[in-house]
C-alpha positions in Angstrom: -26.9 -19.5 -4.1 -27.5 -21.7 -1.2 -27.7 -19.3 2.2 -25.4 -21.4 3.9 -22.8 -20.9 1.1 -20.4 -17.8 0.8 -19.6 -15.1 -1.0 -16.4 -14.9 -0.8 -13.2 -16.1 1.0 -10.3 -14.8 2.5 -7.0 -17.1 3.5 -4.7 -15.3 6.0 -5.5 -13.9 8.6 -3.0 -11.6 9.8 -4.0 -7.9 10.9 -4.7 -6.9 6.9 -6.2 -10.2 6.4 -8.4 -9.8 9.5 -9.3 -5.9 8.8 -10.3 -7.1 5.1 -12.6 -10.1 5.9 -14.4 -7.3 8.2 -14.5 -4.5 5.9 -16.0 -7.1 2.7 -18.8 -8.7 5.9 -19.6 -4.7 7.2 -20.6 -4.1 3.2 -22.9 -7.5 3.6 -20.9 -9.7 2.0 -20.6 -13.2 3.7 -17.1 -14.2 4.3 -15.7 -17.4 5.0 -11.9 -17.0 6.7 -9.3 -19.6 6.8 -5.6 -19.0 8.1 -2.5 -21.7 8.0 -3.3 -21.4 12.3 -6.4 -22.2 13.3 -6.4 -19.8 16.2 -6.4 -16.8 14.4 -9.7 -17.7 12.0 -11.1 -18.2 15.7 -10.3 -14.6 16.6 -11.6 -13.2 13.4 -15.2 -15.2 13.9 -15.2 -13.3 17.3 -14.3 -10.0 16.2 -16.5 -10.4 13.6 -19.5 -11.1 16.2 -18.3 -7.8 18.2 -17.6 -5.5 15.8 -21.7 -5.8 15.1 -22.1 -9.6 14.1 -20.7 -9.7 10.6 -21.2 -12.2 8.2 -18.0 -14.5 8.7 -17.4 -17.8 9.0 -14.7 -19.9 9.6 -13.0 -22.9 8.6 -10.0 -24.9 9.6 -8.7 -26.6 6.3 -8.3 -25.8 3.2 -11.3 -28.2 1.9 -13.3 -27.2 4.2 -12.6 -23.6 3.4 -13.0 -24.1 -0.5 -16.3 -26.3 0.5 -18.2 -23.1 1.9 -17.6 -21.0 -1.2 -20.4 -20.6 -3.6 -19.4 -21.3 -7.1 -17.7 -19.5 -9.2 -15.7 -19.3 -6.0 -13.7 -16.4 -5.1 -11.4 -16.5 -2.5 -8.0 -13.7 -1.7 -5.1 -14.3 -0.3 -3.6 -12.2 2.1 -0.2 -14.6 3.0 3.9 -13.1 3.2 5.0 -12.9 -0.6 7.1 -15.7 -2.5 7.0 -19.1 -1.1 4.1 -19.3 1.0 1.9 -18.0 -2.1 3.1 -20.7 -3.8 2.4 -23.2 -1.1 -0.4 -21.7 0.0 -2.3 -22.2 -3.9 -0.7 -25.4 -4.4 -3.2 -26.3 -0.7 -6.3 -24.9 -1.9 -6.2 -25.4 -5.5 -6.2 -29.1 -5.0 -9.8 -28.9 -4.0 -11.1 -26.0 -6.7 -12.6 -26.3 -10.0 -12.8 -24.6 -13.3 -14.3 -21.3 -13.2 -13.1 -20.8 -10.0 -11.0 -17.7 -9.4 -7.7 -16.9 -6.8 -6.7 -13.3 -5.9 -3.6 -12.8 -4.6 -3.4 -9.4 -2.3 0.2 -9.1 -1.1 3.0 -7.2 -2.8 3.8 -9.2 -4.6 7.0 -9.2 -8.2 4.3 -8.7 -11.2 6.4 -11.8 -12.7 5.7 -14.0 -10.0 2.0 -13.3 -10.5 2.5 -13.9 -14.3 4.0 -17.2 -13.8 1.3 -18.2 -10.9 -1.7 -17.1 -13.7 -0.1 -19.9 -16.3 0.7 -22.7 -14.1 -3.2 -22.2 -13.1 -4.0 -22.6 -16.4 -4.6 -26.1 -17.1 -7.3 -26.7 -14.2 -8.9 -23.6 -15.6 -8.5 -21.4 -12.2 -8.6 -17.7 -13.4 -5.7 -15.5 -11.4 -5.8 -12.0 -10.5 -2.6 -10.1 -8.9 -4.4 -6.9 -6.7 -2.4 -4.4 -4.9 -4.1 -3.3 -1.6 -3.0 -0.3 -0.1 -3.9 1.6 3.0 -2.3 -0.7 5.7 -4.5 -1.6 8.3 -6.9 1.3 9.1 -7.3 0.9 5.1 -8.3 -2.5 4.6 -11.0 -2.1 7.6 -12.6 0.9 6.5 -11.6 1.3 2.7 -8.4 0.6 0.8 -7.4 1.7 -2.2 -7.7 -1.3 -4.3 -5.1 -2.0 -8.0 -6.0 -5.4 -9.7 -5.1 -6.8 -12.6 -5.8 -10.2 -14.3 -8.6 -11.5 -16.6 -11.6 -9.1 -17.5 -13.9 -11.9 -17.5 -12.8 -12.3 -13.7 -12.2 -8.8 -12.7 -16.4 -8.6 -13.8 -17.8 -11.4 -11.1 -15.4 -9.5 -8.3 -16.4 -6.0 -9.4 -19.3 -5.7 -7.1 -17.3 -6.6 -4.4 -14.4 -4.5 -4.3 -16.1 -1.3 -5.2 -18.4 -1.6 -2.6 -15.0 -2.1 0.1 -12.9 0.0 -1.4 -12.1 3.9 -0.6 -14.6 6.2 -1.9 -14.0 9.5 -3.3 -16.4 12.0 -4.9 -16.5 10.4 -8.5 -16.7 7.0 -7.1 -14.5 4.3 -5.7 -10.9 3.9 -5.9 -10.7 0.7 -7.5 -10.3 -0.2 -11.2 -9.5 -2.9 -13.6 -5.8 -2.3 -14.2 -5.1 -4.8 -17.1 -3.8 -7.8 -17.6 -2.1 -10.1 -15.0 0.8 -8.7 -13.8 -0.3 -4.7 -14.3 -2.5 -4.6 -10.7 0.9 -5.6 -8.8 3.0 -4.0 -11.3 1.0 -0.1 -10.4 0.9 -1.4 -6.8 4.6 -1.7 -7.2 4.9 1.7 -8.3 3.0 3.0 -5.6 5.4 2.2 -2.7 8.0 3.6 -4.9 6.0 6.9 -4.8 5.7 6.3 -1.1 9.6 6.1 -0.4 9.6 9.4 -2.5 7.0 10.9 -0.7 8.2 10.5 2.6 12.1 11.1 2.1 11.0 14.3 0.6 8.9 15.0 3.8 12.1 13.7 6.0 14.1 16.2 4.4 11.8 19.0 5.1 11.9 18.4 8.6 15.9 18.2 8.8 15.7 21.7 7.1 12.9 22.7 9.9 15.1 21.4 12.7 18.6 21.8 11.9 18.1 25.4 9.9 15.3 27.2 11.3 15.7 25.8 14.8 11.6 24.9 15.2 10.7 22.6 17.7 8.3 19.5 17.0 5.3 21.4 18.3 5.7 24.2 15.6 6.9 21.6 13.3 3.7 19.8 13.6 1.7 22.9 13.7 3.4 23.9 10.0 2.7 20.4 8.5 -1.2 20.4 9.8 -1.1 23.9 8.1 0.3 22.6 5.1 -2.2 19.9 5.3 -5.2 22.0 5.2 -4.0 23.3 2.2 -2.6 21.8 -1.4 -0.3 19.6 0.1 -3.4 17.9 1.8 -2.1 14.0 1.6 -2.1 11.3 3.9 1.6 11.4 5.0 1.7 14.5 5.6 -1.2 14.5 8.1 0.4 11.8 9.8 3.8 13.5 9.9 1.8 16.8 11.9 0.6 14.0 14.1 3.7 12.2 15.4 5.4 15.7 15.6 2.8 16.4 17.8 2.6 13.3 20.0 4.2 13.0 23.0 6.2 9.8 24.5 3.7 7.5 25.8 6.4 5.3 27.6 8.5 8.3 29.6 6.2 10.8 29.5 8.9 13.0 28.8 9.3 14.7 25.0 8.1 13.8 21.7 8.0 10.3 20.6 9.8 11.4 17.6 13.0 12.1 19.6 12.9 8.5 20.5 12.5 6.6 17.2 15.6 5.5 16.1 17.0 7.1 12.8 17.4 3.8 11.1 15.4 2.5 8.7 14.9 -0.8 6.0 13.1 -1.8 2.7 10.7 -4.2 1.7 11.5 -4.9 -1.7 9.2 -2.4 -3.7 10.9 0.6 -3.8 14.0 -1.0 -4.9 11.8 -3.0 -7.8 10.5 0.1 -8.7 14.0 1.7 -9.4 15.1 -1.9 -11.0 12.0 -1.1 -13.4 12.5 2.9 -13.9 16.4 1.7 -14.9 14.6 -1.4 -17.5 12.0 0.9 -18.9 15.0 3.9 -19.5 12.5 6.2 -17.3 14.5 8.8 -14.7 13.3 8.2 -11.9 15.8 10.5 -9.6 13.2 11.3 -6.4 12.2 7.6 -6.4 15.7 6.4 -6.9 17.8 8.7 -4.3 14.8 8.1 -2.0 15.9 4.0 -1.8 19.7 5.3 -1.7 19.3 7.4 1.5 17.4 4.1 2.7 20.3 2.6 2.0 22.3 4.7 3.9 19.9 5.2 7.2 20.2 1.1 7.9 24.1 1.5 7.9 23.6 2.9 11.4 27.1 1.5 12.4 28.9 3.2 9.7 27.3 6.6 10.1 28.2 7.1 13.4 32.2 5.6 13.0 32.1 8.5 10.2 30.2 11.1 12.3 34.0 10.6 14.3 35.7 12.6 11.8 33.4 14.0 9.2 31.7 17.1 10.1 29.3 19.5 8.4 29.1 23.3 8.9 29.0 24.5 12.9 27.6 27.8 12.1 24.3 28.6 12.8 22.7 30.3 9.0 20.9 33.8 9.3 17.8 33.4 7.6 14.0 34.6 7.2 12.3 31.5 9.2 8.6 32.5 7.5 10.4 33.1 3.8 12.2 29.7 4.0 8.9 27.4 5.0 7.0 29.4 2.3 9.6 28.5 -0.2 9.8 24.5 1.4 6.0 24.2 1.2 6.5 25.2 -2.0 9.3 23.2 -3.0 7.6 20.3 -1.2 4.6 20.7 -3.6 6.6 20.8 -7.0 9.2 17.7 -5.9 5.5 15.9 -5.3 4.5 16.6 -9.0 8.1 15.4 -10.0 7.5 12.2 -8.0 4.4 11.7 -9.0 5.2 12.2 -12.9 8.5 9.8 -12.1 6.3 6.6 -11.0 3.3 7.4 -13.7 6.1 7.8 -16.6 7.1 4.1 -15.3 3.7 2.8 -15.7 3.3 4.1 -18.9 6.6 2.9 -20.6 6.1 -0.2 -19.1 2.3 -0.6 -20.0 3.3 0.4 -23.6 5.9 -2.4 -23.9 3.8 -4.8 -22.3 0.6 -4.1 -24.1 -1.4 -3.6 -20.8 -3.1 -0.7 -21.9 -3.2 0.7 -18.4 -5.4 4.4 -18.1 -2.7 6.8 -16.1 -6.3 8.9 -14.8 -7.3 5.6 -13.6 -4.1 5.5 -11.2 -4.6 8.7 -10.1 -8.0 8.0 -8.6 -6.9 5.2 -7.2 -4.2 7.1 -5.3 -7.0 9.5 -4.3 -8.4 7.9 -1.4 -7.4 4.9 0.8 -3.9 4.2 0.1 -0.5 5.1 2.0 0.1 8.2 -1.0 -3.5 9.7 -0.8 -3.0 13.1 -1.9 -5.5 15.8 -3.4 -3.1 16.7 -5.7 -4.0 13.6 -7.4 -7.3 14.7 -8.5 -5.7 17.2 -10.6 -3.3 15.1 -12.3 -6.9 12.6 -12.6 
């Protein structure tokens, strides 16, 4: 391969797209960057120069971009979902070859990615649909990594992603999924486990607050106890942490106090429960988890009905220290359920499809990296 040639190139150059490039050049991989505005490869060049002089490079166009790719190329894309996939393959496929291979990173409807992989077809461009989870922090420093398209391509980006992604103490949390359409479709899976996750960690804390009367410091001090223990996981580490933090902006109280108790969806979650409901798979934590999503961005309506609906006034005589040692508990088991919901989706669906995905390979992959990290995954592994 020529030295001035790349390894590998990244379009989109957003904060996940940025943290990505960074992550694949800090493993010694060189990178060339391209984005739809110019400005933003320019930033990534220089952050790439003072986060220790990485291997990037930039480019302004999509030819020039494709130009400084060794062949096979490789290039991911790390663009919004739907349309500007499309419009974003139909600008750099015009200058690719056979042989040459696309990855598309975002969160993306598995069918979308089926339907991208044939039209690619013809001009012999091989497709692969990757989940990439771990948000930001992830992507610089490790992500847990789901793709899925031909093997024959999954081979030439092997080295790559297991080098960037998360690593955990049997090796990296990234596999080859199956099939196009199975990387995005576990991905897809994933957030659902996520909404689940973290409505069953919201009702925790209305029990904490509302019942036992604990403020956010002991709340915080509970969850970071709970965290040391089974229930280590990624959100509930973080959920210890914001309980914790204070207001930045008044200085006065917990920044929790001022977050506003309304909240939206992407899409995933409710594709998941779309899929649990086409596969016949009960999928009730997922499911009421997207409902009570639902019902937290009908801020309006909640507090007209707050007018004249009320719940119980009475303040409940109970055993504080027997009541968290039966949530931590509870919060462990619904988990399990959750987790069992999403894999139960995979499997039913990978059966029908023929995808032939390996449920211990999803659990490692959810070990390290991702949003649902959890050590409770290495036992279900």
């Amino acid at each position: 391969m020529s030295d001035d040639l790349c390894d590998i190139g990244l379009w989109g150059l957003a904060i996940m797209g940025q943290n990505f490039a960074l992550n694949m050049a800090s493993h010694g991989f060189k990178v060339c960057v391209g984005n739809r505005s110019p400005s933003k490869v320019d930033i990534t060049v220089e952050r790439a120069k003072t986060e220790g002089d990485l291997p990037i490079v930039g480019a302004k166009s999509p030819e020039e971009f494709i130009s400084k790719l060794s062949k096979p190329r490789k290039l991911i894309l790390l663009v919004m979902a739907g349309k500007p996939v499309d419009d974003t393959i139909a600008q750099l496929s015009e200058f690719m070859e056979e042989g040459d291979m696309i990855v598309d990173g975002g969160n993306e409807w598995y069918i979308n990615s089926i339907r991208r992989a044939k039209e690619l077809e013809p001009k012999g461009i091989q497709f692969i649909g990757m989940g990439i989870s771990g948000g930001e922090e992830g992507a610089r420093n490790g992500p847990s990594l789901m793709p899925g398209g031909p093997r024959e391509a999954f081979d030439l980006l092997e080295p790559i992603l297991m080098k960037c992604a998360a690593q955990v103490s049997d090796g990296a949390c990234a596999s080859y999924l199956g099939p196009i359409g199975a990387g995005n479709y576990v991905k897809m899976v994933h957030n659902g486990i996520e909404y689940g996750d973290m409505q069953l960690i919201a009702e925790v804390y209305d029990i904490m607050k509302e019942i036992l009367g604990m403020s956010n410091e002991q709340m915080a001090k509970q969850f970071e106890e709970w965290n040391n223990g089974q229930l280590d996981s990624y959100l509930i580490e973080i959920t210890a942490s914001i309980l914790a933090k204070t207001d930045d902006i008044t200085g006065k109280g917990s920044v929790v106090d001022y977050v506003l108790d309304k909240t939206g969806s992407k899409g995933t979650g409710r594709w998941t429960v779309q899929e649990a409901a086409e596969q016949s798979v009960a999928a009730p934590t997922i499911t009421a988890s997207l409902d009570n999503r639902y019902m937290s961005s009908r801020k309006d309506e909640r507090v007209k009905a707050s007018t004249v609906l009320f719940g119980p006034s009475e303040k409940l005589d109970v055993d504080n220290t027997q009541v968290l040692e039966d949530l931590g508990a509870a919060l462990y088991a619904s988990k399990v359920c959750s987790y069992a919901q999403g894999l139960g989706i995979i499997k039913a669906a990978s059966d029908a499809k023929g995808w032939d995905i390996n449920l211990a390979d999803c659990a490692k992959l959810w070990r390290g990296g991702g949003i649902i990290r959890a050590a409770l995954f290495e036992k279900i592994q």
